[in-house]
C-alpha positions in Angstrom: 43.2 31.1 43.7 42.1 27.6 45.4 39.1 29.5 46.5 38.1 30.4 43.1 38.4 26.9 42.2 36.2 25.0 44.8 33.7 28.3 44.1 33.6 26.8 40.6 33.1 23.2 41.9 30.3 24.3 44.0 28.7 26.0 41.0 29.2 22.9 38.7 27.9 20.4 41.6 24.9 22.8 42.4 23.7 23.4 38.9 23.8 19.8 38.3 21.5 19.0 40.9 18.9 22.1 39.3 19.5 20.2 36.1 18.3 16.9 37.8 15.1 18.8 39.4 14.6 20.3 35.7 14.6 16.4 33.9 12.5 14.8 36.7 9.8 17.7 36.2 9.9 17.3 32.3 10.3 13.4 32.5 6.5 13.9 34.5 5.2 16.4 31.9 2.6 13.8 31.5 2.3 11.9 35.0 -1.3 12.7 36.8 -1.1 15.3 39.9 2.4 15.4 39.8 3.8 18.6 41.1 6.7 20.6 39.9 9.7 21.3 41.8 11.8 24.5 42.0 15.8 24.7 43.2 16.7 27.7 45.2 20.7 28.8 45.8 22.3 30.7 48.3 25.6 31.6 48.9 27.8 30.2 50.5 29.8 30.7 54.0 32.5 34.1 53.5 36.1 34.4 54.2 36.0 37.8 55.7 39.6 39.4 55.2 38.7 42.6 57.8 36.5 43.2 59.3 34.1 46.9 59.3 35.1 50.0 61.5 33.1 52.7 62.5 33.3 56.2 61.7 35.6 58.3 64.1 36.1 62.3 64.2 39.2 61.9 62.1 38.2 59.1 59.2 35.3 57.7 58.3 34.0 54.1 58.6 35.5 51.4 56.6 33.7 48.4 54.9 34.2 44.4 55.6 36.7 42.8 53.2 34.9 39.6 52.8 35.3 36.8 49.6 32.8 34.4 48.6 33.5 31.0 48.9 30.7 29.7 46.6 27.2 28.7 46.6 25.1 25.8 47.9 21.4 24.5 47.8 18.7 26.9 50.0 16.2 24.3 49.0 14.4 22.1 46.7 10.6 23.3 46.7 7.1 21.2 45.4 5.4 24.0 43.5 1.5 23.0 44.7 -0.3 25.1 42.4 -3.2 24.2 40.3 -2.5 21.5 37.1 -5.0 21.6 34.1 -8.0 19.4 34.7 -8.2 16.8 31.4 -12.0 14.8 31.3 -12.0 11.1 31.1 -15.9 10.4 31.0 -14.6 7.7 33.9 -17.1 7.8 36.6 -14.2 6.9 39.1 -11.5 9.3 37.9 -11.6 12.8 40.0 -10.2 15.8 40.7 -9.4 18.1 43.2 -9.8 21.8 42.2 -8.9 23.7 44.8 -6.7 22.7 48.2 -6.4 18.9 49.5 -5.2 15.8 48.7 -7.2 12.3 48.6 -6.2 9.9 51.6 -5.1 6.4 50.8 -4.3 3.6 52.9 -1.9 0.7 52.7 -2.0 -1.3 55.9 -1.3 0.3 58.6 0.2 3.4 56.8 -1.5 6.4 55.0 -0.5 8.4 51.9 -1.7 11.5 50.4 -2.3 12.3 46.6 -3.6 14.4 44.2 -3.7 11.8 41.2 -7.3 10.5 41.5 -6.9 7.8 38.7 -8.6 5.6 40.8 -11.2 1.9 40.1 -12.9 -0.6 42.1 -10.7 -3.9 43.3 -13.1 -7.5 43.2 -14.6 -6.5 46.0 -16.0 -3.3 45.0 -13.8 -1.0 47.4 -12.3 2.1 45.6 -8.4 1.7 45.1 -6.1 3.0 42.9 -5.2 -0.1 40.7 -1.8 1.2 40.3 -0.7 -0.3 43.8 -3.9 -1.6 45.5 -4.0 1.4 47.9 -7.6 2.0 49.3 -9.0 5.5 48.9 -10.3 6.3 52.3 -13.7 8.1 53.2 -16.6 7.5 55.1 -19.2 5.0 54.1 -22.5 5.5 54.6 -25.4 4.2 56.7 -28.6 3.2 56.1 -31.2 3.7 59.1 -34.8 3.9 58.8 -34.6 4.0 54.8 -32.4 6.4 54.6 -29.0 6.6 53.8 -26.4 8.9 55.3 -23.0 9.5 55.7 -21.4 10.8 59.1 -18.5 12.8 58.6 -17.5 12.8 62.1 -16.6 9.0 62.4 -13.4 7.5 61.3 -12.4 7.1 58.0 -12.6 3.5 56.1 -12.7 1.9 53.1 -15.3 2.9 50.8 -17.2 0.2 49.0 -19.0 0.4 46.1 -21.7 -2.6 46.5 -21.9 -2.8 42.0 -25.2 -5.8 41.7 -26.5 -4.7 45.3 -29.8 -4.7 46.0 -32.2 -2.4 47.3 -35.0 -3.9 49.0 -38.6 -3.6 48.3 -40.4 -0.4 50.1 -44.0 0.1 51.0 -46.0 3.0 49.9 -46.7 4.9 52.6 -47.4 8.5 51.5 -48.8 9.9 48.1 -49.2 13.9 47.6 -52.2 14.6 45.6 -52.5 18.3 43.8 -54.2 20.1 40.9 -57.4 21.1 40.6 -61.5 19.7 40.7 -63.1 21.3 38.4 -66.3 24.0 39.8 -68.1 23.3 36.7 -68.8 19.8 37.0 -72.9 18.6 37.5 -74.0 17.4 40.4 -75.6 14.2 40.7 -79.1 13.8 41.5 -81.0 11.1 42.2 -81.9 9.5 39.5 -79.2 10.1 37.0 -78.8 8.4 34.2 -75.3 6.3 33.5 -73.4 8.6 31.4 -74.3 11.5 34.1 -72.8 9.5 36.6 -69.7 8.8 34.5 -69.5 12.9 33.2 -69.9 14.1 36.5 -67.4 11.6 38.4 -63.5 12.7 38.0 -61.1 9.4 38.5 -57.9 9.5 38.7 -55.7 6.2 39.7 -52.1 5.6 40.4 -49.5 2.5 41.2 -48.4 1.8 44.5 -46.4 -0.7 46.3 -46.7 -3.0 48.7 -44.0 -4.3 51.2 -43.1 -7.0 49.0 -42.8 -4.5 45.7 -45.9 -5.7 44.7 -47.6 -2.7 41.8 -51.2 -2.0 42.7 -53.2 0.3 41.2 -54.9 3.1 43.6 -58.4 4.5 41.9 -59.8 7.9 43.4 -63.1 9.0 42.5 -64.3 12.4 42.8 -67.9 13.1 42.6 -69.5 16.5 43.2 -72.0 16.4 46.4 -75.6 17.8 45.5 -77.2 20.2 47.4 -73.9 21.1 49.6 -71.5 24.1 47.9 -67.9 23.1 47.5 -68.4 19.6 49.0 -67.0 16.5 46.7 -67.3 13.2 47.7 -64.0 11.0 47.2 -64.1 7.3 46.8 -60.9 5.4 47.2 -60.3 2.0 45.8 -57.3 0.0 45.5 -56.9 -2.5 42.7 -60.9 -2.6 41.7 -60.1 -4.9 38.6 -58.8 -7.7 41.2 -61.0 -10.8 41.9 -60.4 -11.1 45.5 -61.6 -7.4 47.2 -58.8 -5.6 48.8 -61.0 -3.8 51.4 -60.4 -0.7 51.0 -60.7 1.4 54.4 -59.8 5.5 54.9 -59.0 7.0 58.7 -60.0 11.0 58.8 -58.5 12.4 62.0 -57.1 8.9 63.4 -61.0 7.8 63.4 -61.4 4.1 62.1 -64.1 4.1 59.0 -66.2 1.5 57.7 -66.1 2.3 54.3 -63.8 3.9 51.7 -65.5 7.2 51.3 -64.1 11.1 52.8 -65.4 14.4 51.6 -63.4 17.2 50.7 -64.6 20.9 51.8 -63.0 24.0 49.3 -64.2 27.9 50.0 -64.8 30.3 47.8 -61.2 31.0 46.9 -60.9 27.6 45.7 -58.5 25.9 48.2 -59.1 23.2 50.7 -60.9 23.6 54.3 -61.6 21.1 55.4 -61.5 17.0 54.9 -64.2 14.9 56.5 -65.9 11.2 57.0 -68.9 10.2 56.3 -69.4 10.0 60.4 -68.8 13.6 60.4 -65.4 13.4 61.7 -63.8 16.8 60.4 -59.9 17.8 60.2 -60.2 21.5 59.4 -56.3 23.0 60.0 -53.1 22.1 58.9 -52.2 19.9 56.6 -55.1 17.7 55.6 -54.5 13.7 55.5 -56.5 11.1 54.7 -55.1 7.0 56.2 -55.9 4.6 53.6 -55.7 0.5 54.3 -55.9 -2.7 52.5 -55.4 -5.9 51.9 -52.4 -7.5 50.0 -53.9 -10.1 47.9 -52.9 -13.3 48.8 -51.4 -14.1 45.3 -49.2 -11.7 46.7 -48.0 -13.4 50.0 -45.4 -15.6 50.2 -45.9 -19.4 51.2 -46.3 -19.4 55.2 -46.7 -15.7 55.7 -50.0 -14.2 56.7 -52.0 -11.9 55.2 -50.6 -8.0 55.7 -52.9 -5.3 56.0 -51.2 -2.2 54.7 -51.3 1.7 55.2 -50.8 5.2 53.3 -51.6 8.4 53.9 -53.1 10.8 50.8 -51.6 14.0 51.5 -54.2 16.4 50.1 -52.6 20.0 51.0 -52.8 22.4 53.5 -55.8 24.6 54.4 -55.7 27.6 52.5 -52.7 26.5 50.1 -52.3 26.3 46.6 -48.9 24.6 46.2 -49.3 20.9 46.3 -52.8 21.0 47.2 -55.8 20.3 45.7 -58.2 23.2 44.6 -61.3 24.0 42.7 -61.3 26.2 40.3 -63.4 26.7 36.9 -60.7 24.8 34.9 -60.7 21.3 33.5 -59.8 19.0 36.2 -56.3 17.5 36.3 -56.3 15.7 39.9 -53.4 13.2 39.9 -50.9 11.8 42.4 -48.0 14.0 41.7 -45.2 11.9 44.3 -45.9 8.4 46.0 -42.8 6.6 48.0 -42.7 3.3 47.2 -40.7 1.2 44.5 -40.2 -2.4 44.2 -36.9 -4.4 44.8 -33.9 -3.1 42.6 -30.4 -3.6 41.6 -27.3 -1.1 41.9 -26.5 -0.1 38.2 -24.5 2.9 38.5 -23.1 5.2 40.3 -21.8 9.2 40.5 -19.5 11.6 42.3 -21.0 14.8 43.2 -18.5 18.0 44.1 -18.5 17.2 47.9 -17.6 13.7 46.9 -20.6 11.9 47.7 -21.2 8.5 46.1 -24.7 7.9 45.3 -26.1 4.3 43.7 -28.5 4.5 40.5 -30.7 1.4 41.3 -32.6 -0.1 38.3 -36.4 0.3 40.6 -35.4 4.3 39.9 -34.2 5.1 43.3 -30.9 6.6 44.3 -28.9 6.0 47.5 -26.0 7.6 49.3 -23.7 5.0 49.2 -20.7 7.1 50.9 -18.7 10.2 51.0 -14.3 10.9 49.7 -12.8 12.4 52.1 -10.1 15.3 51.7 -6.7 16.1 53.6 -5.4 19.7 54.0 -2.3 20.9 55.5 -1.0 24.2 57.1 2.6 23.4 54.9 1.8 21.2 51.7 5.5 22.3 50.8 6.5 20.2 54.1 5.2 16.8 52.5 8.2 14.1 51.5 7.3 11.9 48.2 6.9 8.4 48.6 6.9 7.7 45.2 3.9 7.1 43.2 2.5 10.1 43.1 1.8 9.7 46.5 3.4 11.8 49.7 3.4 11.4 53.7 3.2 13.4 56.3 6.9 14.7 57.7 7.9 17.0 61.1 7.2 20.6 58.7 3.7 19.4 57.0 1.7 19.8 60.1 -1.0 17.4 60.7 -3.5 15.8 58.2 -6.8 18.0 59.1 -9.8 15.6 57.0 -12.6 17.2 56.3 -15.3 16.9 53.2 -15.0 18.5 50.1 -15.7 22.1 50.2 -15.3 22.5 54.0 -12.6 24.6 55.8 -11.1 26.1 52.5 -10.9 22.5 50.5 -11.4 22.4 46.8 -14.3 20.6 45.1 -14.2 17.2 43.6 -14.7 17.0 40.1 -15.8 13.4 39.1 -14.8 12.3 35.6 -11.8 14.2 34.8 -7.9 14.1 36.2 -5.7 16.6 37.4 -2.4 16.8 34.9 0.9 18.0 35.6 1.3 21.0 36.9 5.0 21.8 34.9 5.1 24.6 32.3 7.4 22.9 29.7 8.5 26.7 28.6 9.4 28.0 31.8 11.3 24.5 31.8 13.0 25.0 28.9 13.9 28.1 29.9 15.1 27.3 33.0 17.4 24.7 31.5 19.3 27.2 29.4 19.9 29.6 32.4 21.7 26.3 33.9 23.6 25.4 31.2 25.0 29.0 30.7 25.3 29.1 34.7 27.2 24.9 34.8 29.0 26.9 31.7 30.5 30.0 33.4 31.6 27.7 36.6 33.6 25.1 34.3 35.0 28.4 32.9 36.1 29.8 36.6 38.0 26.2 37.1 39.7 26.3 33.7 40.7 29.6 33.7 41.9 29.0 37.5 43.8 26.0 36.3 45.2 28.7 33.8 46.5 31.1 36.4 48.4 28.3 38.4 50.0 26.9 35.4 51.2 30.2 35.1 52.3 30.3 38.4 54.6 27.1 37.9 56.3 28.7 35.1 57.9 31.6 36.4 61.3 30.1 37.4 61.6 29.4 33.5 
C-alpha cells in the first residue's frame, strides 16, 4: 500500500514537470527560433516478488511476479524541426531554412542560434542588439579589384562598412558588338560633306579615367573604297575638349602613330581580321584593339603629372557572332555594350543572398562582396544545452560545431528579410495539457484513495 502511494507521488511530481515544459513552450508561442520541447516517461525500477521458472517435463514455466514502483523522467527533448518563416522587409533579419544555426560570439565564448533578429552596432559589425553578441562569418577581401570571401580562414566579425567608399576605377576594357551595316556608300574622293557624314557610322561612349574622371570615347566607322568588307575605324577620345587628348590605338602589341585600325568581315558577315594602317594584322582569336590617351590636365590633381592611360576595345572573336561586331545588310547599331570603369562611390545598401553573402550597393552603380554568414551544423542538435536567449552551446552529446557556408554539407539556405517563428503547435499543446491534467488527476486519485485504504486499516480494532 506505501508502494501505491510514492507511485502516486512520482506521477504527481513527474507530470508537473510535463506541465512546466508545456507553459515554457506556450509562454514562447511567439519568441523567434525558439524550439519546442517534448517530456518522455519511463517507468520506474520494479519490486520483483518471484522470480520466472522454466518449463520442466512435469509443469510448465511460470512468470515473474514483479510490482511497479512508479515512473520517472526518460528525458526532456528540443523538437528541431522547421518553424514558419514570417517576412520583415528588414534587410538584416534572416532565416535558416533548412539545418544550422548562426554562430555568435561574446568574448571569448561562442553561442549558437536560430533567431536571426539581428542589426548593425556603431561600428557597423552585425550583432544581435538584444545582447551585443557578434554574428560571426568571414569577411571579405579585396585584391586586385576584386572582392572575395575565403571560406577556409577563421571566422570573425563581419562588418558592414554603411558610408564606405569605393574608389575610383580606370576603364580598361570595353566590348563592342552589333552590326555595320553592308549597305553603306563608300567614300570616294571627292565626296561631298553630307556623303562623308551618310556614309560614316559613329558611335561614342563614357569612360573613366583613374581619378573617375567621365570622358567620352567617339568611334567612327567609315566604309573603305575599293577593298570588299574593309571599314576604316577612327577612334577619338573626348573630340569636343580644347586641349587634344592624343588619341593612339596598338594592333597586335605594335605602337601606332595615329588613331586609325581597319576591320576585315567575310562573306558571312563576322570579323577576320583587325589591322593598322602599317599593315600590322591580328587575324585569330579574339580580336583587340589598345587604345591610349591623355588625361587632361584639368583633370590632374595639383603636383601630379600628367597620366597617360590605356583600354583595350574588345571587338569579338573571329568567326563569332555573340558579342562581336558583324556586317550584315541591317541598319547599323554599333555601340559599346559593357566598359569597366565607374567613378568614386559611396556604400548605400546592402543584401543577403541564400548562401549568405553580403554584397554593398555603391551609389557609382557597382556592387561588392562585402562578406559571407557563416552556418554551424551538428551530428546531435538534440545534444545542445540553452543558454538562454535563444541562444545554445555546445555540450559532451552535441558533437562538434562543423562551420560551413550556406548550402554546403546538407545546411539550409539563408533567407534574408524574414525570421524564423516558433516552432510550437499551440493545438498539439493544448492537447497535451489535458492528457496531463487527467494523468496529475488519476495520481492524486491513487494517493487519496491509498490514504482511504490505511484509514481503513486503523479502524479495525473498533
Amino acid at each position: 500500500m506505501m508502494r501505491s502511494l510514492y507511485a502516486g507521488v512520482s506521477g504527481l511530481q513527474n507530470h508537473q514537470i510535463r506541465m512546466d515544459v508545456l507553459g515554457n513552450n506556450i509562454s514562447n508561442i511567439n519568441t523567434t527560433g525558439f524550439k519546442k520541447g517534448r517530456v518522455n516517461f519511463q517507468d520506474m525500477l520494479s519490486q520483483t516478488m518471484s522470480g520466472a521458472a522454466r518449463p520442466t517435463d512435469e509443469v510448465g514455466g511460470v512468470n515473474p511476479k514483479q510490482i511497479g514502483l512508479g515512473m520517472v523522467i526518460a528525458s526532456i527533448d528540443t523538437i528541431h524541426t522547421q518553424g514558419s518563416l514570417q517576412a520583415t522587409g528588414v534587410m538584416t533579419d534572416v532565416a535558416v531554412q533548412g539545418e544550422g544555426f548562426f554562430i555568435l560570439q561574446d568574448g571569448e565564448k561562442r553561442f549558437y542560434t536560430r533567431a536571426g533578429a539581428f542589426g548593425l552596432d556603431a561600428d557597423g559589425r552585425l550583432v544581435n542588439p538584444a545582447n551585443g553578441m557578434r554574428v560571426q562569418g568571414w569577411q571579405a577581401q579585396t585584391i586586385g579589384g576584386v572582392s572575395t570571401v575565403n571560406v577556409a580562414s577563421d571566422l570573425t566579425d563581419l562588418i558592414i562598412p554603411v558610408g564606405g567608399k569605393d574608389p575610383a576605377a580606370a576603364t580598361t576594357d570595353i566590348q563592342f558588338a552589333s552590326n555595320l551595316d553592308k549597305r553603306t556608300p563608300e567614300i570616294l574622293p571627292g565626296a561631298t560633306e553630307q556623303t562623308i557624314i551618310d556614309g560614316t557610322w559613329s558611335t561614342s561612349f563614357d569612360i573613366y579615367d583613374s581619378f573617375g574622371t567621365v570622358h567620352q570615347l567617339q568611334v567612327n566607322f567609315t566604309k573603305v573604297p575599293g577593298i570588299a568588307n574593309r571599314w576604316q575605324a577612327q577612334v577619338v577620345v573626348d573630340p569636343a575638349a580644347e586641349t587634344p587628348t592624343n588619341t593612339l590605338v596598338e594592333v597586335g602589341a605594335v605602337n601606332n602613330a595615329d588613331n586609325l585600325f581597319f576591320l576585315d568581315f567575310d562573306n558571312l558577315g563576322s570579323l577576320a581580321a583587325v589591322l593598322d594602317a602599317q599593315g600590322d594584322t591580328v587575324a585569330e582569336g579574339e580580336l583587340q584593339v589598345q587604345v591610349s590617351y591623355d588625361v587632361p590636365e584639368a583633370t590632374i590633381p595639383p603636383g601630379e603629372v600628367a597620366v597617360r592611360q590605356l583600354f583595350n576595345l574588345n571587338l569579338g572573336e573571329v568567326g563569332s557572332y555573340r558579342n562581336a561586331v558583324t556586317q550584315f545588310a541591317e541598319k547599323s547599331s554599333t555601340k559599346a555594350i559593357v566598359q569597366n570603369g565607374y567613378p568614386m562611390g559611396y556604400l548605400e545598401s546592402f543584401k543577403i543572398d541564400q548562401s549568405g553573402v553580403i554584397t554593398g550597393v555603391y551609389s557609382n552603380g557597382t556592387n561588392r562582396t562585402l562578406g559571407q554568414v557563416a552556418l554551424a551544423s551538428f551530428t546531435n542538435p538534440g545534444g545542445l544545452e540553452k543558454e538562454g536567449e535563444n541562444t545554445y552551446v555546445v555540450s559532451n552529446n552535441s558533437g562538434d560545431a562543423r562551420v560551413d557556408p550556406a548550402g554546403i554539407a546538407g545546411k539550409g539556405k539563408i533567407i534574408a528579410g524574414t525570421l524564423e517563428m516558433s516552432n510550437v503547435d499551440l493545438a498539439e499543446q493544448f492537447t497535451d495539457m489535458i492528457v496531463t491534467q487527467r494523468g496529475f488527476q488519476a495520481n492524486s486519485r491513487t494517493i487519496t484513495t491509498s490514504d482511504q485504504m490505511i484509514q481503513e486499516l486503523l479502524t479495525l480494532k473498533r
